[in-house]
PDB file of N, CA, C and O in Angstrom:
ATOM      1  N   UNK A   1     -44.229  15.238  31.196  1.00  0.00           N
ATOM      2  CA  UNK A   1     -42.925  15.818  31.013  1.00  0.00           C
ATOM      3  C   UNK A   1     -41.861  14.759  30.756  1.00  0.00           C
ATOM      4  O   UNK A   1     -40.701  15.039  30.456  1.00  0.00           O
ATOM      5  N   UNK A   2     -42.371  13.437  30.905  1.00  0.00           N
ATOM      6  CA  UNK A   2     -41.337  12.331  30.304  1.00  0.00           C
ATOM      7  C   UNK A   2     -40.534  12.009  31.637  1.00  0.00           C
ATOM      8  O   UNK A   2     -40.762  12.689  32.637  1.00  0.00           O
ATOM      9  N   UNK A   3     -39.644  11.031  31.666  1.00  0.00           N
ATOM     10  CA  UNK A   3     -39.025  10.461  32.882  1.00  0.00           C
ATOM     11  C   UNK A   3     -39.818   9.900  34.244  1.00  0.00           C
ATOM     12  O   UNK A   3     -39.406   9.659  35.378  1.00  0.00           O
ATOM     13  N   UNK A   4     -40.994   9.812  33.695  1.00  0.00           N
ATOM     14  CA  UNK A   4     -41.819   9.386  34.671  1.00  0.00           C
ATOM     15  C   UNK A   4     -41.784   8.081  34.848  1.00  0.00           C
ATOM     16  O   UNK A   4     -42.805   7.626  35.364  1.00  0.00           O
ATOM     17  N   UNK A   5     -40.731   7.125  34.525  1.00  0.00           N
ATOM     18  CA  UNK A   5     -41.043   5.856  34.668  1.00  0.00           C
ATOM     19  C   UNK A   5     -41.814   4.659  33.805  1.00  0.00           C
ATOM     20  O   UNK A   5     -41.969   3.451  33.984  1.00  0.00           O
ATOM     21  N   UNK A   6     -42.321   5.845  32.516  1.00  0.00           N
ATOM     22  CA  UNK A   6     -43.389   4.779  31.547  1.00  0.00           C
ATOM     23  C   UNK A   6     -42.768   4.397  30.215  1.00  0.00           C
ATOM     24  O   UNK A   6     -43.466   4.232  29.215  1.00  0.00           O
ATOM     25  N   UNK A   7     -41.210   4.233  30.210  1.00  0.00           N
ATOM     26  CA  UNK A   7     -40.666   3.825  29.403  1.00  0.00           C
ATOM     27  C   UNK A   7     -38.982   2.947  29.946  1.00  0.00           C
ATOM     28  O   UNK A   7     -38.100   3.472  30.626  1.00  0.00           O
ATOM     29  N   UNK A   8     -38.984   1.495  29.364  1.00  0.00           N
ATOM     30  CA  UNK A   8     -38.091   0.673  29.491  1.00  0.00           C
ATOM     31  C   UNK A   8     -37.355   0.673  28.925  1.00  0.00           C
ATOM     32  O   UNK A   8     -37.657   0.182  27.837  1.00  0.00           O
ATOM     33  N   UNK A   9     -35.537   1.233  29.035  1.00  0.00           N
ATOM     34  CA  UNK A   9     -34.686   1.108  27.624  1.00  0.00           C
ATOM     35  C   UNK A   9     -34.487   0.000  27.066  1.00  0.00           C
ATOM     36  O   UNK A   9     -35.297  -0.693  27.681  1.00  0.00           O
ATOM     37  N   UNK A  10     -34.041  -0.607  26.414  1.00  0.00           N
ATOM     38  CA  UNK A  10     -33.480  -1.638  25.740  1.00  0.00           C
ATOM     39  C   UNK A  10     -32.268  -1.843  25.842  1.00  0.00           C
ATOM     40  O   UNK A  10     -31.687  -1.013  26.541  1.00  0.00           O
ATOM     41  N   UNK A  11     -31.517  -2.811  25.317  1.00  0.00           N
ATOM     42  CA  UNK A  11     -30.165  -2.981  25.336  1.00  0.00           C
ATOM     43  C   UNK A  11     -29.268  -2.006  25.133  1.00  0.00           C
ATOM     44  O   UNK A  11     -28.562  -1.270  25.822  1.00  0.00           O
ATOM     45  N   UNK A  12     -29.614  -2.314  23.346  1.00  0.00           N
ATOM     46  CA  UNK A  12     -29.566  -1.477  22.236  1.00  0.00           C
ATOM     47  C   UNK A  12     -29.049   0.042  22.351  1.00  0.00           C
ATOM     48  O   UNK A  12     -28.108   0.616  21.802  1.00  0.00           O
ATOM     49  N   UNK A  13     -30.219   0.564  23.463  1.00  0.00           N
ATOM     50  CA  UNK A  13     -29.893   1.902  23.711  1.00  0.00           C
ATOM     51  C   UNK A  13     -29.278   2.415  24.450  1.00  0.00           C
ATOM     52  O   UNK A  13     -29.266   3.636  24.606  1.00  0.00           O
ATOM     53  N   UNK A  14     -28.395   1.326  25.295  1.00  0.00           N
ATOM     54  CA  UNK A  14     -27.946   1.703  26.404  1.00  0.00           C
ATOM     55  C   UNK A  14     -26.489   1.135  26.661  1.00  0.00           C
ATOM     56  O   UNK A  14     -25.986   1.391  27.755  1.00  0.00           O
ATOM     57  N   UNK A  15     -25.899   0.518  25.908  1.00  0.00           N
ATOM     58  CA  UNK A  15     -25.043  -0.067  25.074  1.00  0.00           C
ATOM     59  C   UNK A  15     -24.402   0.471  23.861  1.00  0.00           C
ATOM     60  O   UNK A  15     -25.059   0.670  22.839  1.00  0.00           O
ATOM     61  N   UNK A  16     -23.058   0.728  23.947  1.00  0.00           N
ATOM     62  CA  UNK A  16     -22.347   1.719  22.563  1.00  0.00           C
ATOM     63  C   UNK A  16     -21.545   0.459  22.409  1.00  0.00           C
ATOM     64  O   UNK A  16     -20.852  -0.320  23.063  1.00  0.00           O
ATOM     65  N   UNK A  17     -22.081   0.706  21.003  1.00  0.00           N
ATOM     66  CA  UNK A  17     -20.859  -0.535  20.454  1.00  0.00           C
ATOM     67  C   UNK A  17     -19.525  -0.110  19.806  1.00  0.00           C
ATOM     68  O   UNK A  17     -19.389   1.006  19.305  1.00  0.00           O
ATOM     69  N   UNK A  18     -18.564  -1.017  19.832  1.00  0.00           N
ATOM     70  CA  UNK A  18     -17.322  -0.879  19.224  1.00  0.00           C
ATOM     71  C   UNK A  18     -17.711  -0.376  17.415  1.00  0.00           C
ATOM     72  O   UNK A  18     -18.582  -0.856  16.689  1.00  0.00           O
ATOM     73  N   UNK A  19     -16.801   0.633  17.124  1.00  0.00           N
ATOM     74  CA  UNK A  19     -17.003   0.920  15.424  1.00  0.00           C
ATOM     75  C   UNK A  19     -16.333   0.219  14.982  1.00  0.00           C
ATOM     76  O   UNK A  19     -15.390   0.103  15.764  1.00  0.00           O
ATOM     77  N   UNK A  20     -16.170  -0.494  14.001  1.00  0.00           N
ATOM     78  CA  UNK A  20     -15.282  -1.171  13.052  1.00  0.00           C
ATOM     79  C   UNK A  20     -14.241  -0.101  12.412  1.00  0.00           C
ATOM     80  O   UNK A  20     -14.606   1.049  12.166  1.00  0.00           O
ATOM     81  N   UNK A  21     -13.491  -0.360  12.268  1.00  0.00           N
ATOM     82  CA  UNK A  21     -12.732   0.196  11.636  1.00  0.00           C
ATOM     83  C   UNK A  21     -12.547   0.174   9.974  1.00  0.00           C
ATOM     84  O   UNK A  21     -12.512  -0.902   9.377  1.00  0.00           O
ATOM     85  N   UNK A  22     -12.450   1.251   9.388  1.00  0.00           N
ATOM     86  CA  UNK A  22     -12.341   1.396   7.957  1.00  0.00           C
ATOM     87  C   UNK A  22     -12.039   0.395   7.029  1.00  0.00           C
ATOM     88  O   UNK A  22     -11.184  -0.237   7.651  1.00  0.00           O
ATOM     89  N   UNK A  23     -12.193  -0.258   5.784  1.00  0.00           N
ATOM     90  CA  UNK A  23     -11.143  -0.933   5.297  1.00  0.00           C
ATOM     91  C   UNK A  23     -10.851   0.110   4.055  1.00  0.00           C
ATOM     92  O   UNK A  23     -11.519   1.090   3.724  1.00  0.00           O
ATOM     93  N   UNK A  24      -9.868  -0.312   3.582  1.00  0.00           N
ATOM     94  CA  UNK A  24      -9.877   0.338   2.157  1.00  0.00           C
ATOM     95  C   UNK A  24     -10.152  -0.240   1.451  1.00  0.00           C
ATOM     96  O   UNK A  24      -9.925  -1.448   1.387  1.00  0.00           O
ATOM     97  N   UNK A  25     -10.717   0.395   0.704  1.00  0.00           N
ATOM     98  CA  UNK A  25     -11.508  -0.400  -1.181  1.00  0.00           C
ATOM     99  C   UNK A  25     -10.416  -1.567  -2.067  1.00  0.00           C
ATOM    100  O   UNK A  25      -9.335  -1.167  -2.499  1.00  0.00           O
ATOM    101  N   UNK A  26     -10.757  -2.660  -2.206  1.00  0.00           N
ATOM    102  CA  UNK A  26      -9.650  -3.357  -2.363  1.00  0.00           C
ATOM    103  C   UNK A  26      -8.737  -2.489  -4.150  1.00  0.00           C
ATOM    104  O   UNK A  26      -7.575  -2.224  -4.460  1.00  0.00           O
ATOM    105  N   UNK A  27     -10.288  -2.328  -4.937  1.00  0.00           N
ATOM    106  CA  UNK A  27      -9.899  -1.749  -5.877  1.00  0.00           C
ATOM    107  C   UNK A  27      -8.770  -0.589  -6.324  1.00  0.00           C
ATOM    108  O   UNK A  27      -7.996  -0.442  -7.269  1.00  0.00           O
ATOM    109  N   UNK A  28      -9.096   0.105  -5.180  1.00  0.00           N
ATOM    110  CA  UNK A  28      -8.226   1.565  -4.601  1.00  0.00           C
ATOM    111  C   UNK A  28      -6.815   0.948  -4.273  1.00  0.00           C
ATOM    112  O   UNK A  28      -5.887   1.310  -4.995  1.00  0.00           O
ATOM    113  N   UNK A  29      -6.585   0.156  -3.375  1.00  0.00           N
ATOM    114  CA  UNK A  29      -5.791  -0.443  -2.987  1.00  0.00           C
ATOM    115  C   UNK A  29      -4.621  -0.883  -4.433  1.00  0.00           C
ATOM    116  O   UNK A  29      -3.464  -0.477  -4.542  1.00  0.00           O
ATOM    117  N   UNK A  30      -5.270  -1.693  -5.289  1.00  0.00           N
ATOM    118  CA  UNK A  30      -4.485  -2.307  -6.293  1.00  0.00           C
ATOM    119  C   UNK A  30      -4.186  -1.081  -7.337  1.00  0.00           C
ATOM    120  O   UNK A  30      -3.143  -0.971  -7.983  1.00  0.00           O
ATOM    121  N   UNK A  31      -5.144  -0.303  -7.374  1.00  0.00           N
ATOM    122  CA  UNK A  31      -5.135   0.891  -8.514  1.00  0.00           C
ATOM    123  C   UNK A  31      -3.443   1.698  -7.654  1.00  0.00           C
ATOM    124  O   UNK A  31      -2.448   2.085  -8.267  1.00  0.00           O
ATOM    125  N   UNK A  32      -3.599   1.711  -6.603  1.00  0.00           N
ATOM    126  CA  UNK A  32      -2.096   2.148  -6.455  1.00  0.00           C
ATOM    127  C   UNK A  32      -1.166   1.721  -5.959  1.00  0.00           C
ATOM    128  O   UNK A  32      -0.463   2.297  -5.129  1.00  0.00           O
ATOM    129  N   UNK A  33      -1.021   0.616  -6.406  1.00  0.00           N
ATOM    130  CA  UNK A  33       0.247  -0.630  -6.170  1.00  0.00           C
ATOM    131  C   UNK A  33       0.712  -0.578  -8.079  1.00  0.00           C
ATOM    132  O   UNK A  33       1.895  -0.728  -8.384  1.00  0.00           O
ATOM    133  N   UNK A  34      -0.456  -0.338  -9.278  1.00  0.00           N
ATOM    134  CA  UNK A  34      -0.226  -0.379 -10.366  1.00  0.00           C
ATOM    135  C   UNK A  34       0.103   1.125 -10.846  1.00  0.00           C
ATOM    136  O   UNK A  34       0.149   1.327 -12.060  1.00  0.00           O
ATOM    137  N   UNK A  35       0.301   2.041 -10.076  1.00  0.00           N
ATOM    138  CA  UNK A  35      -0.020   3.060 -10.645  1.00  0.00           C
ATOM    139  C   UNK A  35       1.532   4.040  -9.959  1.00  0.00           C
ATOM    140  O   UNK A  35       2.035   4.971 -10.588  1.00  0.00           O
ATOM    141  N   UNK A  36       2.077   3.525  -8.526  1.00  0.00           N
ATOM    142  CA  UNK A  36       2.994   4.062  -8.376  1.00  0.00           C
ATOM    143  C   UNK A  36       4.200   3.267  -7.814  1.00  0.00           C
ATOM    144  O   UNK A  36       3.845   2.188  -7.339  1.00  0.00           O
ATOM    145  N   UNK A  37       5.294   3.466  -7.752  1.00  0.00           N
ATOM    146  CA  UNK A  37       6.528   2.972  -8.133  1.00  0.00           C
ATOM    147  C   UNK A  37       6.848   2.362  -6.036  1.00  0.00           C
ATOM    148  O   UNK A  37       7.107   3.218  -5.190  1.00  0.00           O
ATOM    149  N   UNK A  38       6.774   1.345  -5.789  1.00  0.00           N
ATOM    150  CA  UNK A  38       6.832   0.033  -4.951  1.00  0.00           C
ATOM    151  C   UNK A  38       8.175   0.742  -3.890  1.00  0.00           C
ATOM    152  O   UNK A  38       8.049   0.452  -2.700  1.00  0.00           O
ATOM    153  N   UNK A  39       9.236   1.502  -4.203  1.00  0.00           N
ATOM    154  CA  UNK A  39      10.161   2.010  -4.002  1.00  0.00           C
ATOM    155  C   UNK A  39      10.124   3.140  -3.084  1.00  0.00           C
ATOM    156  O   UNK A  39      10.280   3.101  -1.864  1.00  0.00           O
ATOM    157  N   UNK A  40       9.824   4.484  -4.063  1.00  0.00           N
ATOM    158  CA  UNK A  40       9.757   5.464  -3.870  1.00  0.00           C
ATOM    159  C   UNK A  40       8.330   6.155  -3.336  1.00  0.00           C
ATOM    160  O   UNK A  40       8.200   7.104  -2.562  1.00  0.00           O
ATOM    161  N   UNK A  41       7.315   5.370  -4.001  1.00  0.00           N
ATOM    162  CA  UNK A  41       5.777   5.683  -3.253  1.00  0.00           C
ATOM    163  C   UNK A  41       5.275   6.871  -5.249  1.00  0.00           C
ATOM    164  O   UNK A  41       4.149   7.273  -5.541  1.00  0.00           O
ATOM    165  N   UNK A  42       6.338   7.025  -5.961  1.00  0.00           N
ATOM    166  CA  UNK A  42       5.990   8.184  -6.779  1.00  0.00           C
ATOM    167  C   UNK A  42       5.680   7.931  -7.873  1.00  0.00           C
ATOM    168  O   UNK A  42       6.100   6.842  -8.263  1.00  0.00           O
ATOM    169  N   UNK A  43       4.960   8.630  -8.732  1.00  0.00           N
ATOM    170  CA  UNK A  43       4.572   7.958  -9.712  1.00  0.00           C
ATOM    171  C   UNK A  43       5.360   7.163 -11.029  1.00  0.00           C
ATOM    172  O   UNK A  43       6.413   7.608 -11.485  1.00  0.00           O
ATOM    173  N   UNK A  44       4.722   5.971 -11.551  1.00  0.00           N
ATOM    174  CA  UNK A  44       5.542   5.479 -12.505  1.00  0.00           C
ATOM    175  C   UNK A  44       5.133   6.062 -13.814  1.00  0.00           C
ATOM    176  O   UNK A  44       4.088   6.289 -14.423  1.00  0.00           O
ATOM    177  N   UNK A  45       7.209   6.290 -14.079  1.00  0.00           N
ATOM    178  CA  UNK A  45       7.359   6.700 -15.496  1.00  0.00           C
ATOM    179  C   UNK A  45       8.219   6.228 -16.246  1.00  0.00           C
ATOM    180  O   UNK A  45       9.092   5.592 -15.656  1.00  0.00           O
ATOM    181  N   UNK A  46       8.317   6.299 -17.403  1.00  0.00           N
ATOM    182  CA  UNK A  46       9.225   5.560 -18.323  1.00  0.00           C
ATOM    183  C   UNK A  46      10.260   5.293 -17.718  1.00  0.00           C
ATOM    184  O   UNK A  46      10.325   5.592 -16.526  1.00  0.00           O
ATOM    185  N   UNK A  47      11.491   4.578 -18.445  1.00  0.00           N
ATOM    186  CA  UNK A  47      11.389   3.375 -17.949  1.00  0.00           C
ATOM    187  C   UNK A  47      11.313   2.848 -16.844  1.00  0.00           C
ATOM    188  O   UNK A  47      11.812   3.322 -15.824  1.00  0.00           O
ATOM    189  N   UNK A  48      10.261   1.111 -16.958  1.00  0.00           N
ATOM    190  CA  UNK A  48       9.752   0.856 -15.570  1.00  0.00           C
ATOM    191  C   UNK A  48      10.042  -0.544 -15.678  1.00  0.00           C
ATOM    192  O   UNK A  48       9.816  -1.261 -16.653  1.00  0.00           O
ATOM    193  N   UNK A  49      10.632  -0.908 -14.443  1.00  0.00           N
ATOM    194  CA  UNK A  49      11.015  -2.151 -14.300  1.00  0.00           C
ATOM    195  C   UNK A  49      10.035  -3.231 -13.579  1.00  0.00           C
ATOM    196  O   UNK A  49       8.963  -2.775 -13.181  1.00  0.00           O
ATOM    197  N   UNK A  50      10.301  -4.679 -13.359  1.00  0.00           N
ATOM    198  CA  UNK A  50       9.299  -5.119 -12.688  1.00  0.00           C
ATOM    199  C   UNK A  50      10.349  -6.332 -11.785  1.00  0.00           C
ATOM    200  O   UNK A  50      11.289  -6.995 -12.223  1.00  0.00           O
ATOM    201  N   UNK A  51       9.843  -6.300 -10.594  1.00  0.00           N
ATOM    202  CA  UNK A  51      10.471  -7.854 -10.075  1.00  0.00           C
ATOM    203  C   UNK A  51      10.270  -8.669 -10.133  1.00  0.00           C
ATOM    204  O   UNK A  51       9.158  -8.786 -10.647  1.00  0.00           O
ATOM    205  N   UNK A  52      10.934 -10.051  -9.764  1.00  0.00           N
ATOM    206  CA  UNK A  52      10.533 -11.300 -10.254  1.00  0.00           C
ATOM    207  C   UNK A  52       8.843 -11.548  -9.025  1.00  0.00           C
ATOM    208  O   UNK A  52       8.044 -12.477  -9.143  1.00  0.00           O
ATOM    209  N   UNK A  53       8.781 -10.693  -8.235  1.00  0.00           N
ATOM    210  CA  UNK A  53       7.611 -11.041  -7.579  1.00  0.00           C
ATOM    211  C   UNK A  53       6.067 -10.034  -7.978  1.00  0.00           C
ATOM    212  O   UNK A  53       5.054  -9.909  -7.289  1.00  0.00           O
ATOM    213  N   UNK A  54       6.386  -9.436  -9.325  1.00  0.00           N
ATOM    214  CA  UNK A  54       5.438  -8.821  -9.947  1.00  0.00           C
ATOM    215  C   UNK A  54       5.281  -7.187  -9.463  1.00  0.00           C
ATOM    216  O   UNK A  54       4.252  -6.582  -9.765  1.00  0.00           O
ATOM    217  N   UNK A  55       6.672  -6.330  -8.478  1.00  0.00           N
ATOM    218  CA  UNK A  55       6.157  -5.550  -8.227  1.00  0.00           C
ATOM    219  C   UNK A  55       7.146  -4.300  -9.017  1.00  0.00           C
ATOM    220  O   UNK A  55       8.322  -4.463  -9.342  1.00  0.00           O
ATOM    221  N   UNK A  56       6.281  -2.947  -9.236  1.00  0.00           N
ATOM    222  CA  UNK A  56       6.372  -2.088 -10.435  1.00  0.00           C
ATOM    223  C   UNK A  56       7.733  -1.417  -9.893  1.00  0.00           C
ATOM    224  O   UNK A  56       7.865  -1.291  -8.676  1.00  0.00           O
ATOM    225  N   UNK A  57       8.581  -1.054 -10.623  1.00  0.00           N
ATOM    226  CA  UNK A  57       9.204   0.270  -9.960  1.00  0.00           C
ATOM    227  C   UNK A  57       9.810   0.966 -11.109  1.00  0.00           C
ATOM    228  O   UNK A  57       9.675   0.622 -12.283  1.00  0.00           O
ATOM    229  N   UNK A  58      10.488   1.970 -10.679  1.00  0.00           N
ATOM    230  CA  UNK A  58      10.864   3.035 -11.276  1.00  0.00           C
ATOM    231  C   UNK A  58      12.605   2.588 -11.896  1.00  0.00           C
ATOM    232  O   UNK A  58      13.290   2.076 -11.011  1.00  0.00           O
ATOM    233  N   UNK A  59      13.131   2.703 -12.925  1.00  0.00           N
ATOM    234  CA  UNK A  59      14.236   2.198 -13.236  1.00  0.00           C
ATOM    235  C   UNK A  59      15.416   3.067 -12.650  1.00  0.00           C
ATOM    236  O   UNK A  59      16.516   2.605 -12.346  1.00  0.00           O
ATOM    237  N   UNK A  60      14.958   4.672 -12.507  1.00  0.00           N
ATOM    238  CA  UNK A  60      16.254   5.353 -12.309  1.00  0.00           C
ATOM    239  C   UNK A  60      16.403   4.867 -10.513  1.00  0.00           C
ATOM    240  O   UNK A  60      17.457   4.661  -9.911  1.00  0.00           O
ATOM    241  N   UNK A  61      14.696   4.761  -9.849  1.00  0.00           N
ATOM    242  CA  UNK A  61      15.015   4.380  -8.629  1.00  0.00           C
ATOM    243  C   UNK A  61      15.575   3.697  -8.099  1.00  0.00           C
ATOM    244  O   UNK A  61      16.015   4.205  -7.068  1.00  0.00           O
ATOM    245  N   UNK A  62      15.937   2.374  -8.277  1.00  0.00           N
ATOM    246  CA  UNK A  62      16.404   1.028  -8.265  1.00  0.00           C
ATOM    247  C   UNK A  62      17.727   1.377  -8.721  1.00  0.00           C
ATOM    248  O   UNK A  62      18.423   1.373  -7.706  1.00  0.00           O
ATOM    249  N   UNK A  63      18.344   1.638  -9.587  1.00  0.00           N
ATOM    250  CA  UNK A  63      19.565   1.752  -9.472  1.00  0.00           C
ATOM    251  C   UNK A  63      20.460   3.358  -8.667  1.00  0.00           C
ATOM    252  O   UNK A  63      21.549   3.311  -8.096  1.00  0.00           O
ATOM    253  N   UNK A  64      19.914   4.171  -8.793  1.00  0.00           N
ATOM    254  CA  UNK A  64      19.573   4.984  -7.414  1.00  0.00           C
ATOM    255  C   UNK A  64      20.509   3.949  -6.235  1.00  0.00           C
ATOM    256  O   UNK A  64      21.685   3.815  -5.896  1.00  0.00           O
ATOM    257  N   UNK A  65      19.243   3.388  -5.911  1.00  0.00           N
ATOM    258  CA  UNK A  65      19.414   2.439  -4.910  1.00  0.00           C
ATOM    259  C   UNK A  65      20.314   1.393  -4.443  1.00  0.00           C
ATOM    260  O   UNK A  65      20.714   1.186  -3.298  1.00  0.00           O
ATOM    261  N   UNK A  66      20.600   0.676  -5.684  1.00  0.00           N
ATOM    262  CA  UNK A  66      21.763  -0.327  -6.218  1.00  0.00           C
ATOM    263  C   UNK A  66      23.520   0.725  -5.893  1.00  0.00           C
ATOM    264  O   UNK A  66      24.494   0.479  -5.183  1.00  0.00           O
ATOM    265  N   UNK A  67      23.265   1.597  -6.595  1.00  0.00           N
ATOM    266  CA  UNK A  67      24.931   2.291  -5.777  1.00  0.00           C
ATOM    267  C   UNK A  67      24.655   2.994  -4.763  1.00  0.00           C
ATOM    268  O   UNK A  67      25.754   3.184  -4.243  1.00  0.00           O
ATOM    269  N   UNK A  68      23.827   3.541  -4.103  1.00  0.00           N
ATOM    270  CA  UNK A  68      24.121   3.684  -3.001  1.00  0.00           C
ATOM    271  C   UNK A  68      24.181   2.909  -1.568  1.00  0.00           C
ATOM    272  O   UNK A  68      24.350   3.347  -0.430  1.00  0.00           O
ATOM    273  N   UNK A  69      23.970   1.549  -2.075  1.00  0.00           N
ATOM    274  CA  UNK A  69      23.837   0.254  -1.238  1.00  0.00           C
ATOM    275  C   UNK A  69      22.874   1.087   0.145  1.00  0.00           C
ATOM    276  O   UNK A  69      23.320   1.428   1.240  1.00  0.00           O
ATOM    277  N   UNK A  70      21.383   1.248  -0.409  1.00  0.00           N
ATOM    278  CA  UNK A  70      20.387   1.612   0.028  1.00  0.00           C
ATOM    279  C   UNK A  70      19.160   0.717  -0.042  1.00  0.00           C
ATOM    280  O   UNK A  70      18.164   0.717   0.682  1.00  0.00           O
ATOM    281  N   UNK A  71      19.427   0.055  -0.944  1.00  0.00           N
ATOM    282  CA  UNK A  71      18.090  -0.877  -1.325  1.00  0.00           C
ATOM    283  C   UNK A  71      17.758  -1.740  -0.495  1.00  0.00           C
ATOM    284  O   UNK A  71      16.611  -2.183  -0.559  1.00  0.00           O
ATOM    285  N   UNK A  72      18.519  -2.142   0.349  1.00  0.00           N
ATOM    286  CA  UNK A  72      18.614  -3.126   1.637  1.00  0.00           C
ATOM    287  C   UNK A  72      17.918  -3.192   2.456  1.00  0.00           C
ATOM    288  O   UNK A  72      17.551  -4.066   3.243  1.00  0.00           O
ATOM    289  N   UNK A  73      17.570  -1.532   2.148  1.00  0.00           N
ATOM    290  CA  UNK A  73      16.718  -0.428   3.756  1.00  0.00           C
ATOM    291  C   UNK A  73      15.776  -0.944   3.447  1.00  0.00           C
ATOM    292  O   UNK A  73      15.297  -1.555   4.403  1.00  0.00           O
ATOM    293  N   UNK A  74      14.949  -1.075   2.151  1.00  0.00           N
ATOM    294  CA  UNK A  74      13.535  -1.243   1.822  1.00  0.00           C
ATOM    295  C   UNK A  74      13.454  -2.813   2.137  1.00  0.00           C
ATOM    296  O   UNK A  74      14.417  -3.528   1.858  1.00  0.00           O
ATOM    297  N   UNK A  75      12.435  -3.277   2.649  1.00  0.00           N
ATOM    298  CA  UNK A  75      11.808  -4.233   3.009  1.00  0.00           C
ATOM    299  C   UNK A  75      11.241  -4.893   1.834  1.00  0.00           C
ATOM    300  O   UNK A  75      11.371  -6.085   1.552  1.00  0.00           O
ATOM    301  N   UNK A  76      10.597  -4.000   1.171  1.00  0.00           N
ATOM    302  CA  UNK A  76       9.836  -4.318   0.068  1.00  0.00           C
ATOM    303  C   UNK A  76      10.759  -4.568  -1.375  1.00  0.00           C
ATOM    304  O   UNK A  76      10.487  -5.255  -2.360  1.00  0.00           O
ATOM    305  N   UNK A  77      11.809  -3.825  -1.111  1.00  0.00           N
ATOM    306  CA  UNK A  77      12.687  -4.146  -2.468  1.00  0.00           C
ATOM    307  C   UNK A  77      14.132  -5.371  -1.826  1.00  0.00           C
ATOM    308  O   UNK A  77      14.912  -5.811  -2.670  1.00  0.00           O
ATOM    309  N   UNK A  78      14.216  -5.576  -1.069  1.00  0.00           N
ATOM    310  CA  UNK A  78      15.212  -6.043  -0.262  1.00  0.00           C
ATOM    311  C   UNK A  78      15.588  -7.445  -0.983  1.00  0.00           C
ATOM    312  O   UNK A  78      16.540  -8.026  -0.462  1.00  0.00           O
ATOM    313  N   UNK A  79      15.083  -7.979  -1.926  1.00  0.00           N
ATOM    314  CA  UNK A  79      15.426  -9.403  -2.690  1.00  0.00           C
ATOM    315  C   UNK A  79      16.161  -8.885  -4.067  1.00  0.00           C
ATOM    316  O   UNK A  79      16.919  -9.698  -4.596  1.00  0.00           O
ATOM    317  N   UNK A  80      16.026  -7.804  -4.592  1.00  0.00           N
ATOM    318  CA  UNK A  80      16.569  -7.541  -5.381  1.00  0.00           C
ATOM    319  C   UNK A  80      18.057  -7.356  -5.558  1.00  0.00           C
ATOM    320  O   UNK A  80      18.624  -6.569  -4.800  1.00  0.00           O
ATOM    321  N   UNK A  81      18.575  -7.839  -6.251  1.00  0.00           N
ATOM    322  CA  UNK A  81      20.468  -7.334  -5.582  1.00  0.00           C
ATOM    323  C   UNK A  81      21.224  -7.252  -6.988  1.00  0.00           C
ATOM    324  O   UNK A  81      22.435  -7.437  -7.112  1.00  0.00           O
ATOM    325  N   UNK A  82      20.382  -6.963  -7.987  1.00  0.00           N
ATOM    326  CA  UNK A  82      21.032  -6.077  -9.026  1.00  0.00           C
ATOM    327  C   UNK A  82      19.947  -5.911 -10.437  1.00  0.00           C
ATOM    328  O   UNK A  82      18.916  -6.583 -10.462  1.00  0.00           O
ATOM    329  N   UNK A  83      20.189  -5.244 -11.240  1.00  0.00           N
ATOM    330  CA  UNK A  83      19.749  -5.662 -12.410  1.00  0.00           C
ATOM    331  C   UNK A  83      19.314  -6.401 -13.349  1.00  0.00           C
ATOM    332  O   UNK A  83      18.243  -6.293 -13.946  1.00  0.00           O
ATOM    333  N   UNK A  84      20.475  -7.472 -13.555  1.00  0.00           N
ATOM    334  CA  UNK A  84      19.997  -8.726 -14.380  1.00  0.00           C
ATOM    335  C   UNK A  84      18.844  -9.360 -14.327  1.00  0.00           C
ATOM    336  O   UNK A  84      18.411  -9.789 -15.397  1.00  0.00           O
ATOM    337  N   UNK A  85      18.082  -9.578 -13.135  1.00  0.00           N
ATOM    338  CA  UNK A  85      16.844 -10.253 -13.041  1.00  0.00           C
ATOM    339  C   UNK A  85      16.122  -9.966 -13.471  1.00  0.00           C
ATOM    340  O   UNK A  85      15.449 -10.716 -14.177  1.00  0.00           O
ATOM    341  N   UNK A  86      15.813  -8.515 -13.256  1.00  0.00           N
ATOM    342  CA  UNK A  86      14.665  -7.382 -13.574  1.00  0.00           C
ATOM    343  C   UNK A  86      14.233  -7.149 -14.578  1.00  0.00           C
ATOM    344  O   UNK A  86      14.894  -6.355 -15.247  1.00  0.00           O
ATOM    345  N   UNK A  87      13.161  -7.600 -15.093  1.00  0.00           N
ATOM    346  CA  UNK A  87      12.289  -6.946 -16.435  1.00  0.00           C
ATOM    347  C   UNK A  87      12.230  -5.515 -17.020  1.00  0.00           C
ATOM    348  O   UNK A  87      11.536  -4.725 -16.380  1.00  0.00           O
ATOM    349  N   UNK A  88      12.775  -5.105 -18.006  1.00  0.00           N
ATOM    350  CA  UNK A  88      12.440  -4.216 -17.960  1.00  0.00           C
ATOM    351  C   UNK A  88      11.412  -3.395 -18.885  1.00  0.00           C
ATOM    352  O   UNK A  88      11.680  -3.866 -19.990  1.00  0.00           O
ATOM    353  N   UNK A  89       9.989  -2.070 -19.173  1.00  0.00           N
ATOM    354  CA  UNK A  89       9.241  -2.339 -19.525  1.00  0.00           C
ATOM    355  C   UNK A  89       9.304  -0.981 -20.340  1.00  0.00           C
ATOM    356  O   UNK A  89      10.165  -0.264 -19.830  1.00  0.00           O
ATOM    357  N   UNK A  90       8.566  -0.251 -21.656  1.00  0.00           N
ATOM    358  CA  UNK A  90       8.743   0.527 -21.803  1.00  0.00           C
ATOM    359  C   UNK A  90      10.068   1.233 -22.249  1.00  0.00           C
ATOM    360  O   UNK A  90      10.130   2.429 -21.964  1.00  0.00           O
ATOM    361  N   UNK A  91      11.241   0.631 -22.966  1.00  0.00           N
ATOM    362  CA  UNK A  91      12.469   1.273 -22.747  1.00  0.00           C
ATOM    363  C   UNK A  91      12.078   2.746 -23.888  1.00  0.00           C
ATOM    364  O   UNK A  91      12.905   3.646 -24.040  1.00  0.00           O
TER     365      UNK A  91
END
């Protein structure tokens, strides 16, 4: 009937290991850093600007942003402090 004593567990079996945690696909990752607007999170559409640190955004967003002295908030856009620098792509 089993439990009789004629079996030794192992470590292995008696021992739960920590799960790793997920990563994301690096590919996935870059496919939507190129694909949506650095700003807003939404997708990019005509015209699209770029920063001097290579990242995409949306043109109406950014200036959006620029008068409502909002852009500040973003972390990620926070070097930007007007127009002139900015590439712009697609006009």
């Amino acid at each position: 009937m089993g439990a009789d004593g004629g079996t030794i567990p192992k470590r292995c079996e008696l021992v739960k290991k920590k799960k790793k945690a997920e990563k994301l696909d690096r590919s996935v990752k870059n496919a939507t850093k190129w694909r949506n607007c650095q700003l807003s999170q939404q997708p990019l559409k005509k015209p699209i600007i770029a920063c001097r640190y290579g990242r995409l955004y949306n043109k109406e967003t950014v200036i959006e942003a620029i008068l409502t002295k909002t852009i500040q908030n973003f972390e990620i856009a926070s070097h930007i402090k007007g127009m002139k620098v900015s590439s712009s792509f697609f006009r």
